[in-house]
N, C-alpha and C positions, 0 to 999 in steps of 0.2 A: 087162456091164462098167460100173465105176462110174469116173468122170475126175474128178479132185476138182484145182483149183489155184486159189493163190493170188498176190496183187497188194499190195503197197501202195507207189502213186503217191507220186514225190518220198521215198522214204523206202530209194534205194539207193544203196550209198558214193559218191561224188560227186555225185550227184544237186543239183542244185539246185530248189529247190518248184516243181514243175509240168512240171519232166521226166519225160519219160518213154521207154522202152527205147530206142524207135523214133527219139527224137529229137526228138520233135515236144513240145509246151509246151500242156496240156491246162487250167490253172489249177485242176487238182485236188488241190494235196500233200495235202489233212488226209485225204483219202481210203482206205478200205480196198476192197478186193471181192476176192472170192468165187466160183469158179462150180463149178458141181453138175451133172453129167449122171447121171439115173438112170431105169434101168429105168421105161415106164411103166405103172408097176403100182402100187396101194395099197398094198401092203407096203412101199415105199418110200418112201410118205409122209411116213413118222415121220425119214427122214431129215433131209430139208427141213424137216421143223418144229422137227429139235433144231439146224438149224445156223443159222436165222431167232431161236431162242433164244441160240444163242451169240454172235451178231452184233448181235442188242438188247444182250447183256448188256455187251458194248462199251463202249456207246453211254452206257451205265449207266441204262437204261430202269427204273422201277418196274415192281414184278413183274406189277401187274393189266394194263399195259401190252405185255409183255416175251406175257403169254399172249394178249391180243388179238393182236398180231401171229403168231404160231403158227395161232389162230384162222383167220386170215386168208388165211396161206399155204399151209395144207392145202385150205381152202375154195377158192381158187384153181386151184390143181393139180386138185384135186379138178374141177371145169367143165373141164378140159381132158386128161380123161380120157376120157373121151362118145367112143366108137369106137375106142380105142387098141387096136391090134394086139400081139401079143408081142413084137415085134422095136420097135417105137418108142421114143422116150424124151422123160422131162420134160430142159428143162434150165430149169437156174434161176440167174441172176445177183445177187450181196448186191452192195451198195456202201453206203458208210457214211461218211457225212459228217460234218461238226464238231455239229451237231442234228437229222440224220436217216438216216433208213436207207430204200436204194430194194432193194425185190425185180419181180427179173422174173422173170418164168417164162414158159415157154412148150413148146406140146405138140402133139399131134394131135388136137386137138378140132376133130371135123368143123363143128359150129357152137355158139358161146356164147349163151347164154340172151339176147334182147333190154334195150337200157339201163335200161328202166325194169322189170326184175324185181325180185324181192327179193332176187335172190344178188344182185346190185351194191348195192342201199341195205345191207345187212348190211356186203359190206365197205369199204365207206366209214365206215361209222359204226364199226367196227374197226380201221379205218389212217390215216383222213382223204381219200386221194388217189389215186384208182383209172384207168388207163386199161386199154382193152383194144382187141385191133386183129383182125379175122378176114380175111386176105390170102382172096384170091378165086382166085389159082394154086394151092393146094393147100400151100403154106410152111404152117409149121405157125401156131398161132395164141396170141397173147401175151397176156398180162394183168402189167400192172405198179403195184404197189402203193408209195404212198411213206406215210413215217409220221415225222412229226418231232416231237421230244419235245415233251412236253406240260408237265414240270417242269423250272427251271433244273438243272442238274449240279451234284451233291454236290461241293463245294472241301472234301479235307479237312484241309489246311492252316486252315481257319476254325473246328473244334472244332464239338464238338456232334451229334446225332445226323442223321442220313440225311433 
């Protein structure tokens, strides 16, 4: 089973910016998110990397960008696949901000490679901002990528090309 829903904060009829369902005042209106539960299995990779591609393209990321971050999210997921059972699942949360985009994901990875590997310098130097957390209860275990634009945003009120 795949659960796919969405959110965007401060952006429902009455709403005032940084309300939210529940009531409570989050300071998040420019916000979008996202979340994805899917099978944990490689064939659903490609999910996660076309909805990290839709959710850059938002954001209006350059394309060598827009693919680093795909890059990244598969690479991700991908470390938290390490022991995944048939019945387990990735889920993965987009939020997207006025100049960036945070993914987390998180899975059954019995354990993620130590900090100083080269899976973490890769994706750092792919997103910018990498944390990752491996709970010692047996919760599954999270990697959260943030990636904030690197070029100002195209105004095209000001003419001219991209």
């Amino acid at each position: 089973m795949t659960t796919v829903t969405g959110d965007q904060t401060g952006d429902r009829p009455g709403d005032q910016p940084g309300d939210q369902a529940d009531g409570t005042d989050d300071h998040r209106a420019s916000e979008d998110a996202v979340e994805l539960v899917v099978p944990a299995d490689p064939a659903y990779l490609a999910v996660l990397r076309t909805a990290s591609a839709g959710m850059a393209a938002r954001l209006d990321l350059e394309l060598d960008e827009i693919e680093d971050l795909r890059i990244a999210v598969d690479e991700a997921c991908s470390l938290l696949l390490h022991g995944a059972r048939a019945d387990d699942r990735l889920r993965s949360a987009f939020v997207l901000g006025e100049d960036w985009l945070q993914v987390e994901v998180s899975g059954p990875a019995g354990s993620l490679p130590p900090a100083e590997s080269i899976a973490w310098v890769v994706l750092e130097a792919l997103v910018g901002e990498v944390e990752s957390h491996q709970p010692t209860d047996g919760s599954p275990a999270r990697v959260r990528l943030l990636h904030r634009r690197r070029h100002p945003r195209h105004d095209p009120s000001l003419g001219g090309a991209a």
